[in-house]
VEXFI-742743 format. One record per residue (C-alpha): residue in one letter; x, y, z negated. Coordinates in steps of 0.2 Angstrom, whole numbers. Layout:
// residues N
REC a X Y Z
...
***
This chain:
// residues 560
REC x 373 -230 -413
REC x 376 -220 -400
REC x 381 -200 -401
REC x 363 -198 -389
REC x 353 -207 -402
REC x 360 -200 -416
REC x 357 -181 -409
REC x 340 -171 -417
REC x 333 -159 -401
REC x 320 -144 -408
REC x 302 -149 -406
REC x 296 -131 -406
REC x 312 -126 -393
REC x 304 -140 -380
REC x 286 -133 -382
REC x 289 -117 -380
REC x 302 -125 -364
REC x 288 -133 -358
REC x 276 -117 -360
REC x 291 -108 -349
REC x 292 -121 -335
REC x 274 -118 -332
REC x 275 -100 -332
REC x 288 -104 -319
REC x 278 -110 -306
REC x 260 -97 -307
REC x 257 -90 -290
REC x 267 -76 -286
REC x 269 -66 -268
REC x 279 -77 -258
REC x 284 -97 -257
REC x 301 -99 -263
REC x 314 -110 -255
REC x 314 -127 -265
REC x 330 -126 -272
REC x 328 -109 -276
REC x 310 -113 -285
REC x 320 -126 -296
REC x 335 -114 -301
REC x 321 -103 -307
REC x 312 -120 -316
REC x 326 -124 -324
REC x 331 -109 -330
REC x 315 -104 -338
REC x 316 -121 -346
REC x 332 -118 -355
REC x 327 -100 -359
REC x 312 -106 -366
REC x 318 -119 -375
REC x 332 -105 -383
REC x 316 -93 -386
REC x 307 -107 -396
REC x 323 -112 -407
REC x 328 -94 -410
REC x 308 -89 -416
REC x 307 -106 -426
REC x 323 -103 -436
REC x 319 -82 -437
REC x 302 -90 -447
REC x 310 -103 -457
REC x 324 -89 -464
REC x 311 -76 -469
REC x 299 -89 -476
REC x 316 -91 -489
REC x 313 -110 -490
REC x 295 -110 -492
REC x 295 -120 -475
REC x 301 -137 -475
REC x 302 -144 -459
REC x 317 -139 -448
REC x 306 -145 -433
REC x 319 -156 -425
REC x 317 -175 -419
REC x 326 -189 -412
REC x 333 -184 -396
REC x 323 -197 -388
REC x 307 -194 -394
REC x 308 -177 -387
REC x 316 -180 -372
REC x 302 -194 -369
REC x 288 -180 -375
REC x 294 -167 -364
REC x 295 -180 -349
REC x 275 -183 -352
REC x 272 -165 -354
REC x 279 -158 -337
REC x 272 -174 -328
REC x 255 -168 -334
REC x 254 -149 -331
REC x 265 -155 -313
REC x 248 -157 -303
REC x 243 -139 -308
REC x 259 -131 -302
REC x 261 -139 -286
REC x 241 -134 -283
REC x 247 -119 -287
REC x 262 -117 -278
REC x 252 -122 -262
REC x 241 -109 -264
REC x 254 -97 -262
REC x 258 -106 -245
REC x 243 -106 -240
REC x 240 -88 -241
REC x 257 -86 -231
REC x 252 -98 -217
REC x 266 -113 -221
REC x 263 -130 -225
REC x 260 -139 -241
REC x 275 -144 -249
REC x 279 -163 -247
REC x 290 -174 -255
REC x 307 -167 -247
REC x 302 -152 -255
REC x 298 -159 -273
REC x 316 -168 -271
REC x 323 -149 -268
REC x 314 -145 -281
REC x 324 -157 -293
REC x 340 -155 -290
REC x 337 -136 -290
REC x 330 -139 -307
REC x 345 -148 -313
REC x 358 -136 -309
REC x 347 -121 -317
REC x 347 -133 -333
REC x 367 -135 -333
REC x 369 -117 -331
REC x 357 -110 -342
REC x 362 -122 -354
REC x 381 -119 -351
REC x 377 -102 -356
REC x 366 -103 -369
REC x 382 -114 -376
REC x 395 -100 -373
REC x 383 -88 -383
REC x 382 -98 -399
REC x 400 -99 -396
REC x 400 -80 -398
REC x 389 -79 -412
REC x 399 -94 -422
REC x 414 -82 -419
REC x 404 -66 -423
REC x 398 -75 -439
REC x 412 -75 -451
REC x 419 -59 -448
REC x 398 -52 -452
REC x 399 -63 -467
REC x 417 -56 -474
REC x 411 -38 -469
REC x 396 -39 -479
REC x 404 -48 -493
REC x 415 -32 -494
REC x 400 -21 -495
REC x 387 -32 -505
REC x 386 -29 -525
REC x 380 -46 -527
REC x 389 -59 -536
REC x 383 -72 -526
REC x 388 -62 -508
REC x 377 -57 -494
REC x 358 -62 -493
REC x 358 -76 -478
REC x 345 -64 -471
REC x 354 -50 -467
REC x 370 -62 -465
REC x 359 -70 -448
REC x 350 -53 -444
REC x 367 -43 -443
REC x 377 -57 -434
REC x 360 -59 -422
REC x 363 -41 -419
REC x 382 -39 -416
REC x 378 -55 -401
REC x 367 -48 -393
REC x 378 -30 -392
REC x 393 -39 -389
REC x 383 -52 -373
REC x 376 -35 -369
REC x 393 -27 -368
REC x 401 -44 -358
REC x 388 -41 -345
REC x 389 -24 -344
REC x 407 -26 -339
REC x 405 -39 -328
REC x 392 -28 -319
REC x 405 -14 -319
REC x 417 -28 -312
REC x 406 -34 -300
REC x 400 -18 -293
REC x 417 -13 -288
REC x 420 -29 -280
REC x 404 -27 -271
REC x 409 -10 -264
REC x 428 -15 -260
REC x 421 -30 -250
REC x 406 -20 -241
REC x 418 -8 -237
REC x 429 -18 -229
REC x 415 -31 -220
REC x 409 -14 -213
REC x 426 -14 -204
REC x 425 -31 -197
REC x 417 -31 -179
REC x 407 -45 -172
REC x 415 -49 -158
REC x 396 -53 -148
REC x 397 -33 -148
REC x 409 -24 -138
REC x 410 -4 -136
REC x 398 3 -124
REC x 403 12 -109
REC x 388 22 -106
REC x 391 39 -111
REC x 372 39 -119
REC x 379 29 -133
REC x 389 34 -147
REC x 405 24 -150
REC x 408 26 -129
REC x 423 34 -123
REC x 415 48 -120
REC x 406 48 -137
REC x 411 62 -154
REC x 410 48 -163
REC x 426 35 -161
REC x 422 16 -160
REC x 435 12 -174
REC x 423 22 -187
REC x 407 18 -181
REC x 406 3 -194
REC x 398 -15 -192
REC x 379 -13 -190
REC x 381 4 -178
REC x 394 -8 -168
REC x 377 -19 -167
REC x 365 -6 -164
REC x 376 5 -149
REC x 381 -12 -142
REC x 366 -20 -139
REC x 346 -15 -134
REC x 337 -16 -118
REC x 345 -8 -104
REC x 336 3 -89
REC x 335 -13 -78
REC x 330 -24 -93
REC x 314 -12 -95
REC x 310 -11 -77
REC x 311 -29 -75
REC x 298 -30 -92
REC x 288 -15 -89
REC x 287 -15 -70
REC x 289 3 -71
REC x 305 14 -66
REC x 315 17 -83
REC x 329 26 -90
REC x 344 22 -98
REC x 339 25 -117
REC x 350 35 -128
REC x 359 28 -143
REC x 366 40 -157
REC x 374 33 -173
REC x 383 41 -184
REC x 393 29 -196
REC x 399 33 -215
REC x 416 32 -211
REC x 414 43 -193
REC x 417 59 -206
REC x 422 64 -221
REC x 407 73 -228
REC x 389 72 -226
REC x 387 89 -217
REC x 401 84 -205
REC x 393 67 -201
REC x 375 78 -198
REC x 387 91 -187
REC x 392 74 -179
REC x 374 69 -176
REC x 367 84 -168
REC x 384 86 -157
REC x 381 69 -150
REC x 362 75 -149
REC x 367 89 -138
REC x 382 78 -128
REC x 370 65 -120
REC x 357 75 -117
REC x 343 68 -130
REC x 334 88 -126
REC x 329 81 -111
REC x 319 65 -115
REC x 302 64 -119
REC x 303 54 -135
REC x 313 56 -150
REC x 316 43 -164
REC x 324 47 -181
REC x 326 33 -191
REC x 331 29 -207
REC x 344 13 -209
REC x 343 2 -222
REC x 357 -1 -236
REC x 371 -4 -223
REC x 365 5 -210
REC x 357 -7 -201
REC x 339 -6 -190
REC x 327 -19 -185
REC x 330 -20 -169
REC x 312 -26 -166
REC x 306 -9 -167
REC x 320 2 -159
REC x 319 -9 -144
REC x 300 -8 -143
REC x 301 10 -145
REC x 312 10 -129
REC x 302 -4 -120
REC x 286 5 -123
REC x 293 23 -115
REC x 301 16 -101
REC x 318 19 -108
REC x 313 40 -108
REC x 318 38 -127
REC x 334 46 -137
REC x 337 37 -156
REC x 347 43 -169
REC x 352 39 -184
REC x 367 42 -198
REC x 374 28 -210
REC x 376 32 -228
REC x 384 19 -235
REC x 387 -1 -231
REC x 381 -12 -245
REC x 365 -21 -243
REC x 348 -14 -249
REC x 346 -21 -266
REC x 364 -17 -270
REC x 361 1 -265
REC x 344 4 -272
REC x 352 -2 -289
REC x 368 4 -291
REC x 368 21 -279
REC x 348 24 -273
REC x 353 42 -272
REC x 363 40 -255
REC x 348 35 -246
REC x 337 48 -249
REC x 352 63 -248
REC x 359 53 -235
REC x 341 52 -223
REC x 336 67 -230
REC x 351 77 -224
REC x 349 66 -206
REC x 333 74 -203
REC x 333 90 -209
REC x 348 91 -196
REC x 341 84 -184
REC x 323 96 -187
REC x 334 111 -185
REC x 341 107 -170
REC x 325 101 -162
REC x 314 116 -166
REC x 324 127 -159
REC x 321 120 -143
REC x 307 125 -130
REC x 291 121 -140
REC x 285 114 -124
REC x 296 107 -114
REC x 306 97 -131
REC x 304 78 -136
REC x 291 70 -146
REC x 297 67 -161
REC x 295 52 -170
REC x 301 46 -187
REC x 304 28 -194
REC x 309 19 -208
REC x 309 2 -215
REC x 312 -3 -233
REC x 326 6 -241
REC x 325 18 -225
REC x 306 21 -226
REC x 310 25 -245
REC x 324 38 -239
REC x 312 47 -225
REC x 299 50 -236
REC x 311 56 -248
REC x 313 70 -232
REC x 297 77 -238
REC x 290 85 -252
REC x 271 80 -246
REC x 260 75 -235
REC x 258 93 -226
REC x 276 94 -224
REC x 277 78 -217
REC x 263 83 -203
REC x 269 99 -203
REC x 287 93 -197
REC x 285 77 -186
REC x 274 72 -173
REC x 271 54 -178
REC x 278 42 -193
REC x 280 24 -194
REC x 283 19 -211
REC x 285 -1 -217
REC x 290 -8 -233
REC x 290 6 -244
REC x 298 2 -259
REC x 284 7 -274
REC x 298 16 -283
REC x 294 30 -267
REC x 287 45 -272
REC x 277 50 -256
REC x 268 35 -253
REC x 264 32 -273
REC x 256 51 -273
REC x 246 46 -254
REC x 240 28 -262
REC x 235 35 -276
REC x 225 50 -266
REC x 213 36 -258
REC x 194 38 -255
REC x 185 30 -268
REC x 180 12 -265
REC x 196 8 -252
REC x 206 -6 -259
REC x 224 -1 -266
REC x 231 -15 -255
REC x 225 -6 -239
REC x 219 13 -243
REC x 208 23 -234
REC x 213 43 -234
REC x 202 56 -228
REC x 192 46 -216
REC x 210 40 -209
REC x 211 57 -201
REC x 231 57 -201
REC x 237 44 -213
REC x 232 25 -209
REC x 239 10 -218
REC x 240 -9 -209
REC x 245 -26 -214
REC x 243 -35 -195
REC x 246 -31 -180
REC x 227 -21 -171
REC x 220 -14 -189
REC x 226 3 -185
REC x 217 6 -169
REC x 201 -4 -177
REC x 200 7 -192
REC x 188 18 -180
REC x 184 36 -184
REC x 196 51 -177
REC x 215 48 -178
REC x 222 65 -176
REC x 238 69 -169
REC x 253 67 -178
REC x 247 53 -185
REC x 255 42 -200
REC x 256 25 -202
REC x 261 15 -217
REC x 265 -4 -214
REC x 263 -16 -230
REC x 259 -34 -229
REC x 248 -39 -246
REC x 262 -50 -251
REC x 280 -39 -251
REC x 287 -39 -267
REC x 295 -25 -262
REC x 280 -14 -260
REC x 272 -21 -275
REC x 283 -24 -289
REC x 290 -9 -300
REC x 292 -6 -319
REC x 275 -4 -325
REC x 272 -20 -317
REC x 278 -29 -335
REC x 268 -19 -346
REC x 251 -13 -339
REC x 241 -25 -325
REC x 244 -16 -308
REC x 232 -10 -297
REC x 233 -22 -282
REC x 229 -36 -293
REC x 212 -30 -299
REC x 196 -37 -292
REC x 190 -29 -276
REC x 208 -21 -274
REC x 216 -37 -269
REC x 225 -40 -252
REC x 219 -57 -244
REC x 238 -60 -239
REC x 238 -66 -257
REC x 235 -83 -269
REC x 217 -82 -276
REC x 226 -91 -290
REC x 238 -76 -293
REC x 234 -66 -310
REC x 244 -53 -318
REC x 253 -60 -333
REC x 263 -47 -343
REC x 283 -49 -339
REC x 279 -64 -330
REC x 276 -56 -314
REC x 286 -44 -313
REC x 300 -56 -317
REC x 291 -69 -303
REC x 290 -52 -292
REC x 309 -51 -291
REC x 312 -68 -289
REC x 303 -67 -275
REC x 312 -52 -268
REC x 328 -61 -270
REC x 325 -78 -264
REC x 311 -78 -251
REC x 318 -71 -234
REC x 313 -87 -226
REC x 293 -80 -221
REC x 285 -79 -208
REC x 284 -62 -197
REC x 267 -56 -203
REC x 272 -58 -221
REC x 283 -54 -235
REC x 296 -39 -230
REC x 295 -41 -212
REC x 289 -29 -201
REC x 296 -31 -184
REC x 280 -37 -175
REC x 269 -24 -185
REC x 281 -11 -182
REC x 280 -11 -161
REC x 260 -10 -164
REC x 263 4 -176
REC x 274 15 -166
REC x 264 9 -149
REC x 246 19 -160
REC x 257 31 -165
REC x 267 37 -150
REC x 260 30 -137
REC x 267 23 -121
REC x 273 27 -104
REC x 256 26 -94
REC x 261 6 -96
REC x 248 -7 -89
REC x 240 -20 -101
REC x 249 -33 -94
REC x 266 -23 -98
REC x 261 -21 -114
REC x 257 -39 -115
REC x 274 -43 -111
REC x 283 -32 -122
REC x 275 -38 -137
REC x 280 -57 -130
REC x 295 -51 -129
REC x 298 -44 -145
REC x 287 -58 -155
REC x 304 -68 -148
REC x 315 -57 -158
REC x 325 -69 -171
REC x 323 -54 -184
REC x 327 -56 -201
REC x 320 -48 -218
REC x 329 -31 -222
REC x 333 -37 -239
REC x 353 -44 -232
REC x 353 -27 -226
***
C-alpha cells in the first residue's frame, strides 16, 4: 500500500475546513483579484482545518477517554468527501461573489477567473499548510522540555496529568509563534523603513527639476531638489501648465504655484514648516486667489486628479502646498507610526494658518483644504471640531477618511435622525455634506453655506468602513435602512469574518473602478469644484476638464 492510502486525515478538521472555505467567499466590499481570492481560500481552508483538529483533540483530552472516536479516516474518503462538499456549496459563492461585482460595476467572473482562483487556492494551501507544519514542529520541540519541567514539579508517582502536559505546551507554542512573529515584525519594520528611505531617494527619471521659480525643487527654490524625495520630485515636476489651462479652459491662466516640502528637506518638523511658509512668501502664493493645503498620503504622495483640477478649475490663479512626513506607504504608516500624519499635517497647517491670517483679510487667498486617505485622517486631526474647522478654513474636501478618524466618527455620529450612516445628513447640510458620486453634493438642495465641507466616501471602502469594533459588535452601515447601495444585498455582518474580509479587501482590491472602493479622483474635482468654485469658467470648460481628468490613470492611495 501506498504511504497516501495508508494516511488517516481528521474528519472534523475538513468540516470545519470546508465550513471556513465558505466563510471565505461571503460578500465583502470589493471583488478581489482571482489569485488573491484563492490565496485567501486556501488559507481559510488550512486554518480551518487546524481549528477543527485542535477543537476535536482539546474535547477528546478533557472528556479523559470517555470519547472513543479519534475522528480520523482514510485519507481518501475525506479527500473524496471534502471534494463533494466544496463542489456543492461552489454555486453559492460564485452567486455570491457576483453580487459583489455587480454592485461594483464589473463583470461576472468566467472561467479564466475560476482557473485564477485554483491556482490561487493551491498555493494558500501549501503555505498555510507549510506553516501549520513548522508550528507542530515547534510544539513537538516545546513538548518534552514541558513534560520534564512538570515532572520536576508534579507529586504524582505517575508524573504530570496529560492535561495540563497539552495545556502547558499549547500555551508555551502560542508565546513562543507569538514571540517569532513579533520578531519578524520587528525585522521587517526596519527593513521597510531602510528600503522606503532609500526608494524615497531614487528619482524617476520621467520627472526632471522644474525651472519655474513657482515650484519648489527649482533653482531658485529654499528647498534643494536632492532633498525633495520621490513623490514631491512627481508632484513639483509635473501638473498642467499656464498654456496647458488656457488651451482646456479657453480662458487666460497663470502659472500655478507648486510648494512641497520633503522629509528629508530639513532636520526638524518646525524647520520643514519654516521651510514651507519661506517658499510660501518666495513665490508669491499671497497674491493668488486660491490656496490649497493638502495633506499627503503615507509617502507623501497626492492624487494628482484633484490637485490638477483644483488648478484646471481657477485658471491656474492657485498656490498648493504641502509638507512630507515620512516615505512609507499608507498602511505601513498608519500601522507602525500613525502619529506622523497627524503631527506632521497638523504642524503643516497650523503653519501655514498663521501665516495666512496675518495677511489683509481682504485681499488674501481662499483657502482651501484637502485630504485623501491617510491625509484626510491627518487634516482632520488639524481640528479639534467642527467649529474649528469652519472657523479656520474656507472650504474642506475630505475623501477616504479612515474610521479610525476622530473628527469624521464624532460628525457621522451627529447626523439627523433618519439619514443613513453610509450618507449622513447634518443640520440640513448647512456646512457639512457627504457624497459617494460625482452631482450629489449640489443635488442634496437646501442652503450650502459658505465654508462648506465635504466628505467623500464611496459605500464600498474598506478603508472608511472597517475598524475594530467591526469583529465584535454589527456596525452601523450594515443595518437595514443604513445601507449604502454601492454595496452586495448579500453582504451581512458575520462576527470576525468581516472585519477579517474587510482587510482583505483593503490589501488586495486596488484594481476598481474610479467610482468605487478607495478611489476618489473623479469625485474629488466635483468636490472641490461645489466647494470652491471656479474661475467664471463656461459649461463647456467645465465639461472639458472633468474629460480630462476622468483620463487620469490614477491609482488607489493604498501603494501610497
Amino acid at each position: 500500500m501506498t504511504a497516501w492510502a495508508q494516511r488517516r486525515l481528521d474528519v472534523v478538521g475538513s468540516l470545519f475546513a470546508v465550513g471556513f472555505v465558505v466563510l471565505s467567499v461571503t460578500p465583502s466590499l470589493l471583488p478581489r483579484p482571482p489569485w488573491g481570492q484563492g490565496l485567501v481560500t486556501g488559507l481559510a481552508f488550512t486554518v480551518g482545518y487546524g481549528i477543527g483538529v485542535l477543537l476535536w483533540r482539546t474535547v477528546r483530552l478533557l472528556a479523559n477517554g470517555r470519547l472513543r472516536w479519534d475522528a480520523s479516516a482514510p485519507a481518501w474518503m475525506v479527500t473524496v468527501g471534502t471534494v463533494i462538499a466544496l463542489a456543492a456549496v461552489a454555486p453559492v459563492g460564485v452567486r455570491w461573489q457576483n453580487s459583489i461585482r455587480e454592485a461594483v460595476g464589473v463583470p461576472d467572473t468566467d472561467e479564466l477567473h475560476l482557473l485564477g482562483i485554483a491556482l490561487g487556492a493551491l498555493v494558500g494551501l501549501w503555505l498555510g499548510f507549510a506553516i501549520g507544519r513548522g508550528i507542530r514542529r515547534l510544539h513537538n520541540r516545546i513538548r518534552p522540555w514541558v513534560v520534564t519541567a512538570l515532572s520536576r514539579v508534579s507529586r504524582s508517582p505517575r508524573g504530570p496529568h496529560r492535561v495540563w502536559v497539552s495545556l502547558t505546551a499549547g500555551i508555551a507554542t502560542t508565546v513562543g509563534t507569538v514571540v517569532i512573529v513579533a520578531a519578524s515584525m520587528a525585522v521587517l519594520t526596519v527593513l521597510l523603513n531602510w528600503a522606503y528611505g532609500q526608494r524615497n531617494d531614487a528619482y524617476d527619471p520621467a520627472f526632471s527639476q522644474p525651472t519655474s521659480a513657482l515650484r519648489s525643487g527649482s533653482p531658485d527654490s529654499f528647498v534643494t531638489w536632492d532633498h525633495i524625495g520621490q513623490a514631491g520630485v512627481k508632484i513639483v515636476g509635473s501638473g498642467p501648465t499656464a498654456a496647458t489651462i488656457s488651451a482646456v479652459t479657453g480662458k487666460e491662466a497663470l502659472e500655478p504655484i507648486r510648494v512641497y516640502v520633503g522629509v528629508e528637506s530639513a532636520p526638524t518638523l518646525d524647520e520643514r514648516t519654516d521651510l514651507v511658509v519661506a517658499e510660501l512668501e518666495r513665490t508669491g502664493a499671497a497674491e493668488r486667489e486660491h490656496l490649497l493645503v493638502a495633506g499627503t498620503t503615507g509617502t507623501g504622495w497626492l492624487d494628482p486628479a484633484a490637485i490638477d483640477g483644483f488648478e484646471y478649475l481657477h485658471a491656474g490663479d492657485t498656490a498648493l502646498v504641502t509638507l512630507q512626513y515620512g516615505a512609507t506607504p499608507s498602511p505601513v504608516s498608519a500601522i507602525l507610526t500613525p502619529d506622523l500624519a497627524t503631527t506632521g499635517t497638523s504642524a503643516l497647517f497650523d503653519a501655514v494658518y498663521d501665516w495666512w491670517s496675518a495677511l489683509p483679510s481682504d485681499s488674501r487667498p481662499q483657502l482651501t483644504v484637502y485630504g485623501l486617505s491617510l491625509g484626510s485622517y491627518g487634516m482632520n486631526a488639524a481640528f479639534d471640531s467642527e467649529e474649528e474647522l469652519l472657523a479656520t478654513t474656507q472650504g474642506a474636501v475630505l475623501a477616504g477618511t479612515p474610521s479610525f478618524t476622530a473628527l469624521w466618527r464624532d460628525l457621522q455620529n451627529a447626523r439627523v435622525d433618519g439619514s443613513p450612516y453610509a450618507l449622513p445628513v447634518l443640520d440640513d447640510g448647512r456646512s457639512v455634506r457627504w457624497t459617494d458620486d460625482t452631482g450629489v453634493l449640489a443635488q442634496q438642495g437646501g442652503v450650502w453655506n459658505e465654508p462648506r465641507v465635504a466628505y467623500l466616501q464611496h459605500g464600498n471602502d474598506p478603508i472608511v468602513w472597517i475598524g475594530p469594533s467591526v469583529v465584535w459588535s454589527k456596525p452601523e452601515w450594515l443595518e437595514d435602512g443604513e445601507r449604502s447601495e454601492q454595496l452586495s444585498d448579500d453582504m451581512v455582518w458575520i462576527p470576525g469574518v468581516t472585519a477579517f474580509q474587510g482587510v482583505i479587501d483593503l490589501i488586495l482590491s486596488q484594481n476598481v473602478p474610479e467610482d468605487a472602493g478607495h478611489k476618489y479622483g473623479n469625485l474629488a474635482l466635483d468636490a472641490l469644484h461645489e466647494v470652491s468654485g471656479d474661475a467664471e469658467l463656461s459649461d463647456e470648460a467645465l465639461t472639458r476638464i472633468r474629460t480630462l481628468i476622468a483620463t487620469y490613470d490614477t491609482y488607489s492611495p493604498l501603494a501610497n
